[in-house]
KOLGUTOR-259962 format. One record per atom (N, C-alpha, C, CB): residue number from 0; residue in one letter; x, y, z. Coordinates in Angstrom, 1 decimal, always signed. Each point is the difference from the previous one (the first is absolute). Glycine has a CB too. Layout:
REM KOLGUTOR-259962
n, res, xx, yy, zz
NUM, a, X, Y, Z $
...
This chain:
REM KOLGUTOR-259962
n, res, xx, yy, zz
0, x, +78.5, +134.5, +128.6 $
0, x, -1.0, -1.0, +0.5 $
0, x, +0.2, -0.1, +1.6 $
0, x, +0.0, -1.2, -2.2 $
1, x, +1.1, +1.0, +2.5 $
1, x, +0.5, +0.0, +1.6 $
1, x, -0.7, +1.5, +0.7 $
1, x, +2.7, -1.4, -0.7 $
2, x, -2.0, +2.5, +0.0 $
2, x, -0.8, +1.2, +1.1 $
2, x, -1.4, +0.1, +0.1 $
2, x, +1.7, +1.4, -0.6 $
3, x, -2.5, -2.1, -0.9 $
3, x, -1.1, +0.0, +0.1 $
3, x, -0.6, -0.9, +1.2 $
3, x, +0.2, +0.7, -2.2 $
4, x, +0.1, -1.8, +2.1 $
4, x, -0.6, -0.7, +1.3 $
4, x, +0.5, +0.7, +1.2 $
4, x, -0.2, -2.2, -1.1 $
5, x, +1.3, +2.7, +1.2 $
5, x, +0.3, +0.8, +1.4 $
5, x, -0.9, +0.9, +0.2 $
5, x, +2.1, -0.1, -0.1 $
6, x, -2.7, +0.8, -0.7 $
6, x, -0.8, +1.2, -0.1 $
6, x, -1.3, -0.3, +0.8 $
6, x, +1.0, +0.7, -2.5 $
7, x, -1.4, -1.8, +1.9 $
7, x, -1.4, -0.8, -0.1 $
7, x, +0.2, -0.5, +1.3 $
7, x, -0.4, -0.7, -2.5 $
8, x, +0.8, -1.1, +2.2 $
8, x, -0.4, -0.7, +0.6 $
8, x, +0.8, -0.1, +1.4 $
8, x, -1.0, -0.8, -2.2 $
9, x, +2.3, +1.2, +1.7 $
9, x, +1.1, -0.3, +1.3 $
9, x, -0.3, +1.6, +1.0 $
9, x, +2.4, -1.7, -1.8 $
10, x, -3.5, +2.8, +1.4 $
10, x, +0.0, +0.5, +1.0 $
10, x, -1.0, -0.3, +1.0 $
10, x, +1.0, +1.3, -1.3 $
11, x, -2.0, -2.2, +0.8 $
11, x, -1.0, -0.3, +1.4 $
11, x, +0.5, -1.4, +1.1 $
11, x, -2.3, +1.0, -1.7 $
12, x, +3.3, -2.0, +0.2 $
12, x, -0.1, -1.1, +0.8 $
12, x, +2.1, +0.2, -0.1 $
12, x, -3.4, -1.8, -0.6 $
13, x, +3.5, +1.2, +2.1 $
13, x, +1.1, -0.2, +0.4 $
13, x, +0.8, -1.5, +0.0 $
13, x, -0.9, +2.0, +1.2 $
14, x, +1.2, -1.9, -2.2 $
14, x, +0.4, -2.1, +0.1 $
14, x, +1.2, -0.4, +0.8 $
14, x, -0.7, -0.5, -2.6 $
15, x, +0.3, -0.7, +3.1 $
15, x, +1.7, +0.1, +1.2 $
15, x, +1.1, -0.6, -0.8 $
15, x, -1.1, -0.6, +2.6 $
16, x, +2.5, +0.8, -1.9 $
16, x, +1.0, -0.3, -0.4 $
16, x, +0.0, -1.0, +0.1 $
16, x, +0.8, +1.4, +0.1 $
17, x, -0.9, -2.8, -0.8 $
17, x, +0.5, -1.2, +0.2 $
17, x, +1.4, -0.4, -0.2 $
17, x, -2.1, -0.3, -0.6 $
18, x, +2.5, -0.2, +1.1 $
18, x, +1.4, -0.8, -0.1 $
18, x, +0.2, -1.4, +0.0 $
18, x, +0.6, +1.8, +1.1 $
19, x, -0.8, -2.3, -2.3 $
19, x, -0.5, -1.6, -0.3 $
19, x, +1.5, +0.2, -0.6 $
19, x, -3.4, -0.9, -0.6 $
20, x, +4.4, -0.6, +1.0 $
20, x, +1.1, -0.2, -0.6 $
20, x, -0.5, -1.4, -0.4 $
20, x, +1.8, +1.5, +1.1 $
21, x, -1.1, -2.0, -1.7 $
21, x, -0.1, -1.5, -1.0 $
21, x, +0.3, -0.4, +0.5 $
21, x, +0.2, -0.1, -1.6 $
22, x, -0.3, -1.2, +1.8 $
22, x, +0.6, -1.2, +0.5 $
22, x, +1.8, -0.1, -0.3 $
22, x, -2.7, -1.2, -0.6 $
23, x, +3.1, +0.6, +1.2 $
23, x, +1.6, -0.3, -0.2 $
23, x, +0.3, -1.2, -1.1 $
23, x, +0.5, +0.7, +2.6 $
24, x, -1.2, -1.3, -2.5 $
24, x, -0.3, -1.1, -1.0 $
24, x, -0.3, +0.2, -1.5 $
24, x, -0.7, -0.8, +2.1 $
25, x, +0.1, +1.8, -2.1 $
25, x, -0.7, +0.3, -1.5 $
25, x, +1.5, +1.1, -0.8 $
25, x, -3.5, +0.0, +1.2 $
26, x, +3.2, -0.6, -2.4 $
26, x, +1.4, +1.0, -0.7 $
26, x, -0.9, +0.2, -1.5 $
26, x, +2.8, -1.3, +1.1 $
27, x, -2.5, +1.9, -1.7 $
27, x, -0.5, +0.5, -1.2 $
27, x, +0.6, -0.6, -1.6 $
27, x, -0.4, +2.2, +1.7 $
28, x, -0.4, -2.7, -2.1 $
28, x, +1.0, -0.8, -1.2 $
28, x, +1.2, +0.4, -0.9 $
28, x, -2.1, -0.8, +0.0 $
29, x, +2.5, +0.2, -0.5 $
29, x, +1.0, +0.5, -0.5 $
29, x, -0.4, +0.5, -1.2 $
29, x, +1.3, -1.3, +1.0 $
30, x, -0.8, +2.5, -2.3 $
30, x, -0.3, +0.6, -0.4 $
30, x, -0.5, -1.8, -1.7 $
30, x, +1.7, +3.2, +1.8 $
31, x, -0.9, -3.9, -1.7 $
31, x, +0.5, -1.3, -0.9 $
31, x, -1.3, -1.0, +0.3 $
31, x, +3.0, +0.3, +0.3 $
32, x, -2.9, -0.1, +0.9 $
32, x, -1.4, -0.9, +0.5 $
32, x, -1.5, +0.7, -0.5 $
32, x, +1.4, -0.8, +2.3 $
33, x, -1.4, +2.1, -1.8 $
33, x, -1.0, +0.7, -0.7 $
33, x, -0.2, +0.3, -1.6 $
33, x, +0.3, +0.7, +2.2 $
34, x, +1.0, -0.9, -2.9 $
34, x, -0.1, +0.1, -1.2 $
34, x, -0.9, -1.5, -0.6 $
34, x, +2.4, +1.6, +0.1 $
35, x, -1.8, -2.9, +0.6 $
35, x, -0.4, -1.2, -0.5 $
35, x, -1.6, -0.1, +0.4 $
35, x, +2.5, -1.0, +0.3 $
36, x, -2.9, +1.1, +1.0 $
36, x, -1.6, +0.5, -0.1 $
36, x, -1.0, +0.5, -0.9 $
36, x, +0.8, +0.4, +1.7 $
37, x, +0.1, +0.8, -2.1 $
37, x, -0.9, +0.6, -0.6 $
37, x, +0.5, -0.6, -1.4 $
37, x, -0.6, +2.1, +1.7 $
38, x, +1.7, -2.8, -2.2 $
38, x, -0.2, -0.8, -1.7 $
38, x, -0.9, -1.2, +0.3 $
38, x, +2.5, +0.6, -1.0 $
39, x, -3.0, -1.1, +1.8 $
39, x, -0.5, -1.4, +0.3 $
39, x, -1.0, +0.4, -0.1 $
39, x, +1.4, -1.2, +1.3 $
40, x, -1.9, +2.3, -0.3 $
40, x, -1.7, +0.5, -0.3 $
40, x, -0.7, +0.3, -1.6 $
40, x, +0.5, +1.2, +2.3 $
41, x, +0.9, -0.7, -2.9 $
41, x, +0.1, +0.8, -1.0 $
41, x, -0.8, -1.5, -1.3 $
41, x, +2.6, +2.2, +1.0 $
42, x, -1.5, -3.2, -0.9 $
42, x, -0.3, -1.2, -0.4 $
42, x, -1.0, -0.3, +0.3 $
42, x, +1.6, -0.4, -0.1 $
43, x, -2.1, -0.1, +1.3 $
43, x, -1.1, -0.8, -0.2 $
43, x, -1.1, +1.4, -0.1 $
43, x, +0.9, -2.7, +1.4 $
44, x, -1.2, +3.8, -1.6 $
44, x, -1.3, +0.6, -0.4 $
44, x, +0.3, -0.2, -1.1 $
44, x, -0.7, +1.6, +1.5 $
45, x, +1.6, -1.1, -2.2 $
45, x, +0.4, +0.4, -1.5 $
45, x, -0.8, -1.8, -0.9 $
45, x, +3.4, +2.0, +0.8 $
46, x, -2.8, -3.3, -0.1 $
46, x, -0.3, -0.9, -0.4 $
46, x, -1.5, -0.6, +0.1 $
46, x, +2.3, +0.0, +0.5 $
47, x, -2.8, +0.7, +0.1 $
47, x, -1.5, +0.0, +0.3 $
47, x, -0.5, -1.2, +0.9 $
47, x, -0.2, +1.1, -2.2 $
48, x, +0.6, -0.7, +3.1 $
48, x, +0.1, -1.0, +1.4 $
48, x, -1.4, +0.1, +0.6 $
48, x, +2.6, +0.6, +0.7 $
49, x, -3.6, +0.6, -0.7 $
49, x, -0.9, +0.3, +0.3 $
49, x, -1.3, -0.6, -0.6 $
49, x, +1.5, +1.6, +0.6 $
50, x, -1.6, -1.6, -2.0 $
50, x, -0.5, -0.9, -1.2 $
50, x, +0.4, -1.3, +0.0 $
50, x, +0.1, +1.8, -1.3 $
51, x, +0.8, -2.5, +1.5 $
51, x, +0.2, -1.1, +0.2 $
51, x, -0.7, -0.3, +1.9 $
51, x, +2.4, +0.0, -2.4 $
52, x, -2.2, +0.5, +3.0 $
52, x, -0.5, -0.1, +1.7 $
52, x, -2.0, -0.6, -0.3 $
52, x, +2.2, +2.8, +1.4 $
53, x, -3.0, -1.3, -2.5 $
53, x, -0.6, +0.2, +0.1 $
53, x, -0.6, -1.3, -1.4 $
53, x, +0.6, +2.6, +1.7 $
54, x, -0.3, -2.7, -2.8 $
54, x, -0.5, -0.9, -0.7 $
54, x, +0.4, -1.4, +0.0 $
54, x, -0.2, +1.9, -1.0 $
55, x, +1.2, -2.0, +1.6 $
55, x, +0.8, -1.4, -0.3 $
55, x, +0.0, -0.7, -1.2 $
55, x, -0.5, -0.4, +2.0 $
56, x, +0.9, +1.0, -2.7 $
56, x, +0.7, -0.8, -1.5 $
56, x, +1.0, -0.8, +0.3 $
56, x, -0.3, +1.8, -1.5 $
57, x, +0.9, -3.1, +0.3 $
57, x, +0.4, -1.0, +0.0 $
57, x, +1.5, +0.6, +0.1 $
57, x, -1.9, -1.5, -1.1 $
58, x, +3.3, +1.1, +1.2 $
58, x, +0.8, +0.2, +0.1 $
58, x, +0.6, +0.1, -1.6 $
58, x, -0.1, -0.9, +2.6 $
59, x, -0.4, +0.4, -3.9 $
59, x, +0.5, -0.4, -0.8 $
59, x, -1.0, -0.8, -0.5 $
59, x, +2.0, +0.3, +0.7 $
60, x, -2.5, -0.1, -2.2 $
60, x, -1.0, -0.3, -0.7 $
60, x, +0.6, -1.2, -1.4 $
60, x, -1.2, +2.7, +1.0 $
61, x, +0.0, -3.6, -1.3 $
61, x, +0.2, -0.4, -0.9 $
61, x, -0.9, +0.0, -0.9 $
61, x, +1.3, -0.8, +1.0 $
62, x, -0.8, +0.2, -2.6 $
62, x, -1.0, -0.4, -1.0 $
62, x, +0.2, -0.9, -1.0 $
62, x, -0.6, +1.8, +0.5 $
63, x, -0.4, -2.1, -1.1 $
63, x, +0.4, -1.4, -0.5 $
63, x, +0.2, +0.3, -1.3 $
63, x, -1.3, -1.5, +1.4 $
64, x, +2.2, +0.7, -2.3 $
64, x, +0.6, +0.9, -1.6 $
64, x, -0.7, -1.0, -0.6 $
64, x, +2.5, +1.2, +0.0 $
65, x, -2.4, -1.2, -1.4 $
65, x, -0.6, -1.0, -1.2 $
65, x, +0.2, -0.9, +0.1 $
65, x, +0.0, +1.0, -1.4 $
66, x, +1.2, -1.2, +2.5 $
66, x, +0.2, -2.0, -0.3 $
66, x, -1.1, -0.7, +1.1 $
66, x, +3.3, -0.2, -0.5 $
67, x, -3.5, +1.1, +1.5 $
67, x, -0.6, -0.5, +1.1 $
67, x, +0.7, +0.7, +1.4 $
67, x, -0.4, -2.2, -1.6 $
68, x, +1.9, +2.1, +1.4 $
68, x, +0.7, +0.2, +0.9 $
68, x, +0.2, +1.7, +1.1 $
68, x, +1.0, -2.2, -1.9 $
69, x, -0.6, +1.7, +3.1 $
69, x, -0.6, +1.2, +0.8 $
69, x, +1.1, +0.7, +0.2 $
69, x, -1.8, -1.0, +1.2 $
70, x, +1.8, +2.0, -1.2 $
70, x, +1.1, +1.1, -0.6 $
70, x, +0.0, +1.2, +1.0 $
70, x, -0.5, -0.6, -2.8 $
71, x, +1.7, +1.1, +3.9 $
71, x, -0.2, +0.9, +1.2 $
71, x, -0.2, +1.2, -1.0 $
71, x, +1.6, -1.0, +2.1 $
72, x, -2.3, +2.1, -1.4 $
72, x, -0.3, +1.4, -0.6 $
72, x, +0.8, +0.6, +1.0 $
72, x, -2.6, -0.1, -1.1 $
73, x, +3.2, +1.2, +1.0 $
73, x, +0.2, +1.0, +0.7 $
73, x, -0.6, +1.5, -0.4 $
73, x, +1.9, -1.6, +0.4 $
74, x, -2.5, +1.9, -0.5 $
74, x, -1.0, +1.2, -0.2 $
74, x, -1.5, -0.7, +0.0 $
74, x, +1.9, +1.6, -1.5 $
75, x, -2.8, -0.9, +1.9 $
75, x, -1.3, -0.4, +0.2 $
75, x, -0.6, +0.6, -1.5 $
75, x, -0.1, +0.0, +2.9 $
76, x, -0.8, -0.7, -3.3 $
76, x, -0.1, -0.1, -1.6 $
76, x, -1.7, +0.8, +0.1 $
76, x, +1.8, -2.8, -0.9 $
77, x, -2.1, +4.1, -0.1 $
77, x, -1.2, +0.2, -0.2 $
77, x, -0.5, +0.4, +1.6 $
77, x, -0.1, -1.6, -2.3 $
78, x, +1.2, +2.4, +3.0 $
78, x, -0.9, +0.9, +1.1 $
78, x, +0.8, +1.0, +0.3 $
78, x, -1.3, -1.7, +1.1 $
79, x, +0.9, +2.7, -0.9 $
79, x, +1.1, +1.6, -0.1 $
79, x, +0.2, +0.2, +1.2 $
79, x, -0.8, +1.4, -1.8 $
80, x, -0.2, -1.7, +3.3 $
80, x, +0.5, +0.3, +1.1 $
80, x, +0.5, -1.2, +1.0 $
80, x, -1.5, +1.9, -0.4 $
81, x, +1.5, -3.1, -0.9 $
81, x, +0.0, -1.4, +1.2 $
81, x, +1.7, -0.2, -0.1 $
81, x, -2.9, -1.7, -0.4 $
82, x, +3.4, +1.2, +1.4 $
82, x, +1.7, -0.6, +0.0 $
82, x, -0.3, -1.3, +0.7 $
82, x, +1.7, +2.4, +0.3 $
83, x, -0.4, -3.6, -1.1 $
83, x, +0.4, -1.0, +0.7 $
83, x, +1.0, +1.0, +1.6 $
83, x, +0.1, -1.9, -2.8 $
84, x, +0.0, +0.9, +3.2 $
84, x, +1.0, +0.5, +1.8 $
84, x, +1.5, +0.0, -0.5 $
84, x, -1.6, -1.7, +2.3 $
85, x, +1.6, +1.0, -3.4 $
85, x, +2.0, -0.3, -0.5 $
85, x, -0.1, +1.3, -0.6 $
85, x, +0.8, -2.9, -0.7 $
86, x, -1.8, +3.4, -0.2 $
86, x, +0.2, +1.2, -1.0 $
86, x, -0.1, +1.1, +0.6 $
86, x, -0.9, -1.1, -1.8 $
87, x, +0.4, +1.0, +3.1 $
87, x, -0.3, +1.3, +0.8 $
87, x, +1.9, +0.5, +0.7 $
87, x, -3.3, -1.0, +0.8 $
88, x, +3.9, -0.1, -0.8 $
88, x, +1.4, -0.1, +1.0 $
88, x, +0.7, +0.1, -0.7 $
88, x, -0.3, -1.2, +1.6 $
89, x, -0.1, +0.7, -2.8 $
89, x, +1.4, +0.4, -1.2 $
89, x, -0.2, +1.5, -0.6 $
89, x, +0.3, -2.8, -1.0 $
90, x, -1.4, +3.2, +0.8 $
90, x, +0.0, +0.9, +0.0 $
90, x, +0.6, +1.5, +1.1 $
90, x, -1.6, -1.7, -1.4 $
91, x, +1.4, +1.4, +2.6 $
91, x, +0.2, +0.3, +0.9 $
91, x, +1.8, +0.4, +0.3 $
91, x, -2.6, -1.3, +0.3 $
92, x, +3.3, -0.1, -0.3 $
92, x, +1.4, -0.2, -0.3 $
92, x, +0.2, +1.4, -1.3 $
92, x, +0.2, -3.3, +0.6 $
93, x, -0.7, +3.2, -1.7 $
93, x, +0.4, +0.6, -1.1 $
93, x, -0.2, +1.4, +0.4 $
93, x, -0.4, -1.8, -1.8 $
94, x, -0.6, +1.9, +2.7 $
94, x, +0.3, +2.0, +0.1 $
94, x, +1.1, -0.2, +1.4 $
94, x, -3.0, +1.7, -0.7 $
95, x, +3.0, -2.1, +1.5 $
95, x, +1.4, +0.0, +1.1 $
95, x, +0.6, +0.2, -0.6 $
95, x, -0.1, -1.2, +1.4 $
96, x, +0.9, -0.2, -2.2 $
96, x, +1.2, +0.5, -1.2 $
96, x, +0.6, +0.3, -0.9 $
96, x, -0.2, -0.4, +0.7 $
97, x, -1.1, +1.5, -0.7 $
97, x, -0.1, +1.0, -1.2 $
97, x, +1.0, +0.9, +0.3 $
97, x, -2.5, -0.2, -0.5 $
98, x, +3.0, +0.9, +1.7 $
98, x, +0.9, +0.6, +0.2 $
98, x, +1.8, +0.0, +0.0 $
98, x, -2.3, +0.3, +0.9 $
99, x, +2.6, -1.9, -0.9 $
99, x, +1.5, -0.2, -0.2 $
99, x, -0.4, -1.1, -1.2 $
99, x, +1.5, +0.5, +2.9 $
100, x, -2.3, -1.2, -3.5 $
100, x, +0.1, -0.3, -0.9 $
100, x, +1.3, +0.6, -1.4 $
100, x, -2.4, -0.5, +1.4 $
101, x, +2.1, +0.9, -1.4 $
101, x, +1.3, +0.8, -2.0 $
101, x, +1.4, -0.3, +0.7 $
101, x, -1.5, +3.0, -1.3 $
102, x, +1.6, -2.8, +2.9 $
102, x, +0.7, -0.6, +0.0 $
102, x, +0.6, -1.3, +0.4 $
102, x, -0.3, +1.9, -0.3 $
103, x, -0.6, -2.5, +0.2 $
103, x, +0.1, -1.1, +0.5 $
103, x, -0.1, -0.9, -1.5 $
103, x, -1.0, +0.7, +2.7 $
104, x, +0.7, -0.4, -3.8 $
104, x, -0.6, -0.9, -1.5 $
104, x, +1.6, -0.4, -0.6 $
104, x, -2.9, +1.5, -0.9 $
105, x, +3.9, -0.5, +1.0 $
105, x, +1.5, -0.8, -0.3 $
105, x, +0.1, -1.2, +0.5 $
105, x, +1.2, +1.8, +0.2 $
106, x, -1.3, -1.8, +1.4 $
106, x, +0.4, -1.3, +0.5 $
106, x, -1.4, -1.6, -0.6 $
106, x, +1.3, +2.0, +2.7 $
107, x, -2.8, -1.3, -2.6 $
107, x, -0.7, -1.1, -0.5 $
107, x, -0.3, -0.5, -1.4 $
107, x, -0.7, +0.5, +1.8 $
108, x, +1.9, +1.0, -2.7 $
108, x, +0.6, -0.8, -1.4 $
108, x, +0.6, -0.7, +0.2 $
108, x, +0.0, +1.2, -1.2 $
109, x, +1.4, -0.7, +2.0 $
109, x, +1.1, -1.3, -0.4 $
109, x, -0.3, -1.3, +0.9 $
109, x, +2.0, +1.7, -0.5 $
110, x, -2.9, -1.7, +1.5 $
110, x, -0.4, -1.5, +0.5 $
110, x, -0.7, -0.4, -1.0 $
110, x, -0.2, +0.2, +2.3 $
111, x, -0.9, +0.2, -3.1 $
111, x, -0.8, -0.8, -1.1 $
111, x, +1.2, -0.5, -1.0 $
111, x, -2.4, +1.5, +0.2 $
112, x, +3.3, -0.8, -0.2 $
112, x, +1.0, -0.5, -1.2 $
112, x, +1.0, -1.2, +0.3 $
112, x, +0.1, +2.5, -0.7 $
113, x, +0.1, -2.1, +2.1 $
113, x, +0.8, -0.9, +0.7 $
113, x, -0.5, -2.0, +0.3 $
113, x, +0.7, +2.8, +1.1 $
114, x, -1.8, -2.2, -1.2 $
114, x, -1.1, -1.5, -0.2 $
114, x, -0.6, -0.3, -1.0 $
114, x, -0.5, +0.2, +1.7 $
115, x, +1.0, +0.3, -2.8 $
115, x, -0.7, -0.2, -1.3 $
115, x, +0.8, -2.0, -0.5 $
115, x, -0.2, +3.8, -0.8 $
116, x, -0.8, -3.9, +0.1 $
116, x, +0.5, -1.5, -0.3 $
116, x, +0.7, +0.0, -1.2 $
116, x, -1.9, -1.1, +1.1 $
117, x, +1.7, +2.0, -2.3 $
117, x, +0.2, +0.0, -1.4 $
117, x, +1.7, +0.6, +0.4 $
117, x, -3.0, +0.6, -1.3 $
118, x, +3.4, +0.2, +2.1 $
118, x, +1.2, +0.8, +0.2 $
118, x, +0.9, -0.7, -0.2 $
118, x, -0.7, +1.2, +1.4 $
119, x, +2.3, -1.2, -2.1 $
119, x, +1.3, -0.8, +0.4 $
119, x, +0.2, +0.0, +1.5 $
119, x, +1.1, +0.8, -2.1 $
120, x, -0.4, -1.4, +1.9 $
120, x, +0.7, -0.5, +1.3 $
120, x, +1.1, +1.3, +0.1 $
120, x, -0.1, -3.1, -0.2 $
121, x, +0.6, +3.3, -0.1 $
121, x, +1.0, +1.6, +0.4 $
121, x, -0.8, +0.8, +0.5 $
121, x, +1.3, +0.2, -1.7 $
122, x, -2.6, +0.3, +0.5 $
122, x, -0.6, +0.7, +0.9 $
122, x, -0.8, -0.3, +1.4 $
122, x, +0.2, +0.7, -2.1 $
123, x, -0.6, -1.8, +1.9 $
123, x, -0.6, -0.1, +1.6 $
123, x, +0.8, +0.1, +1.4 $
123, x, -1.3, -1.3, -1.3 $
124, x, +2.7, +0.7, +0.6 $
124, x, +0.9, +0.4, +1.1 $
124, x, +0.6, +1.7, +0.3 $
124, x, +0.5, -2.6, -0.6 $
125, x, -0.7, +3.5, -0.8 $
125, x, +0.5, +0.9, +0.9 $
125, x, -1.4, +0.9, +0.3 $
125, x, +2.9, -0.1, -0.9 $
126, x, -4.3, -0.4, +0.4 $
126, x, -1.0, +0.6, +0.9 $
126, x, -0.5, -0.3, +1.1 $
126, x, -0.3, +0.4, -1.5 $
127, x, +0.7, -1.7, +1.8 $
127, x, +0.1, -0.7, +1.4 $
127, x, +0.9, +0.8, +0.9 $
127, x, -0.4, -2.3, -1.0 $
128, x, +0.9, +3.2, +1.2 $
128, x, +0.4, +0.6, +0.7 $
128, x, -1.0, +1.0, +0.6 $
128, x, +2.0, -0.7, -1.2 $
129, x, -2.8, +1.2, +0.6 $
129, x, -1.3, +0.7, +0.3 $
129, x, -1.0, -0.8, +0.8 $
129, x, +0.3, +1.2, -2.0 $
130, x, -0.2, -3.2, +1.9 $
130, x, -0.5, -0.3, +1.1 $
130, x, +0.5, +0.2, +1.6 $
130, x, -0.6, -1.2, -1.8 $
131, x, +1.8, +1.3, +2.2 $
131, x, +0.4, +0.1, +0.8 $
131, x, +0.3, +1.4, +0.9 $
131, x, +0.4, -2.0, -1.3 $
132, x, -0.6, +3.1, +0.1 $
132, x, -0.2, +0.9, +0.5 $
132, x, -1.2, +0.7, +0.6 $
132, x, +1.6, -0.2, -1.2 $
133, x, -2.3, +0.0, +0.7 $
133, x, -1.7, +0.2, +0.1 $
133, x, -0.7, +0.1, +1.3 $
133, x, +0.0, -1.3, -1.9 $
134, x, +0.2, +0.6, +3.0 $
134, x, +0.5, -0.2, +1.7 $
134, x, +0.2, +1.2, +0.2 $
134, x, +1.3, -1.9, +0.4 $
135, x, +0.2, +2.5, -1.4 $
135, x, +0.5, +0.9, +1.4 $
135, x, -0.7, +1.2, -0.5 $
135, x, +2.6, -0.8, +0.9 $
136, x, -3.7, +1.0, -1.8 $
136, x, -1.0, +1.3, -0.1 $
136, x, -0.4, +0.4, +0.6 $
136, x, -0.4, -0.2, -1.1 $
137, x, -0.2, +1.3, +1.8 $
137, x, -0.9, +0.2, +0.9 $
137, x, -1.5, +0.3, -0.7 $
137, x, +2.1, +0.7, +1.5 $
């Protein structure tokens, strides 16, 4: 592609040498910073940030059950392309951490266990040790 345009275009026209340096000020992100950009973008398209910009649906839906009483929905009921804004983000979360999730479901067994109400007391104490560990995960 290069010799071609040499062939062509770079033989009639002569482009000058510029020498533009950057500013001293400006630095280029870090590779960690650029990673996080692009999961954050990743999130909110994935979550449908665009669809919620453009329709404005409620944050969280409700409905009323047999007794009368009004009851939160989390999934939008009877529409294939519509989302609540909570179901769009939780969804969203679930493909992010879709990738260290499996390993991450040990630790949010033994917390569910560790807070379980029905449990002995032995056991909570020695699964309570998994609360305190849980912090130092990354």
């Amino acid at each position: 592609m290069e010799t071609l345009l040499d062939k062509t275009i770079f033989s009639v026209i002569d482009p000058p040498n510029l020498r533009i340096n950057l500013p001293r000020w400006f630095t280029f992100p870090s590779p960690m910073q650029t990673f996080f950009f692009i999961l954050l973008t990743y999130f909110l398209v994935s979550g449908g940030i665009v669809y919620d910009i453009i329709n404005e649906p409620p944050s969280i839906g409700s409905t009323v059950d047999e007794r009368g009483n009004s009851r939160p929905v989390a999934i939008m009921p009877y529409r294939v392309n519509g989302q609540y804004i909570m179901e769009g983000l939780v969804a969203s979360l679930m493909f992010c951490l879709g990738g260290w999730l499996p390993f991450a479901f040990p630790w949010l067994l033994f917390l569910s266990v560790s807070f379980g109400t029905e449990m002995e007391k032995l056991g909570q104490h020695f699964f309570g040790i998994f609360r305190h560990l849980k912090p130092l995960q990354i």
